[in-house]
Phi, psi and omega in degrees: 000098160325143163234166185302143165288120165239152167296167181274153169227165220209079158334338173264352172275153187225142153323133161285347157209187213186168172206076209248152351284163175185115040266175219224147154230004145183313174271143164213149169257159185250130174222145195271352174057056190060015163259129183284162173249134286169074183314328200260338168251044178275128160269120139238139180230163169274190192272359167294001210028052170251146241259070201282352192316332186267041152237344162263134191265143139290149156199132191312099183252007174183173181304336181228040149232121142258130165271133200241163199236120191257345174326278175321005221242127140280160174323109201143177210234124222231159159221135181262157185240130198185134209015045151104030166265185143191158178218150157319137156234156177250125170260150172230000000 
């Protein structure tokens, strides 16, 4: 009798970075999932990838959150870039 494949699991793990709420209609937070973040090496690009970042404003709300202001963003799905990672934001 075979028994089930279960994954290995690995209780310390996390995402490297994250985003709520998302999809966004403007503030959102960037969370480093306990890695601090680094305001001068936050990106945001679109998806052609051109570099939209001075149009979203930052703010420090702790060592592994930023909050970022996507207003000024059109409607569409974006990618952030932050300690060498990167994740979807969806703007609506």
């Amino acid at each position: 009798r075979s028994k089930p494949i279960t994954p290995p699991t690995n209780p310390s793990f996390q995402a490297p970075l994250t985003v709520f709420p998302n999809p966004s209609t403007g503030l959102t937070v960037l969370n480093g999932n306990g890695k601090s973040l680094n305001l001068s090496t936050i990106q945001v690009r679109n998806l052609q990838g051109r570099d939209l970042t001075h149009l979203v404003s930052k703010q420090v709300l702790s060592a592994t959150q930023v909050q970022l202001n996507l207003a000024s963003l059109a409607t569409g799905m974006y990618i952030v870039y932050a300690n060498n990672k990167t994740t979807r934001i969806y703007k609506r």
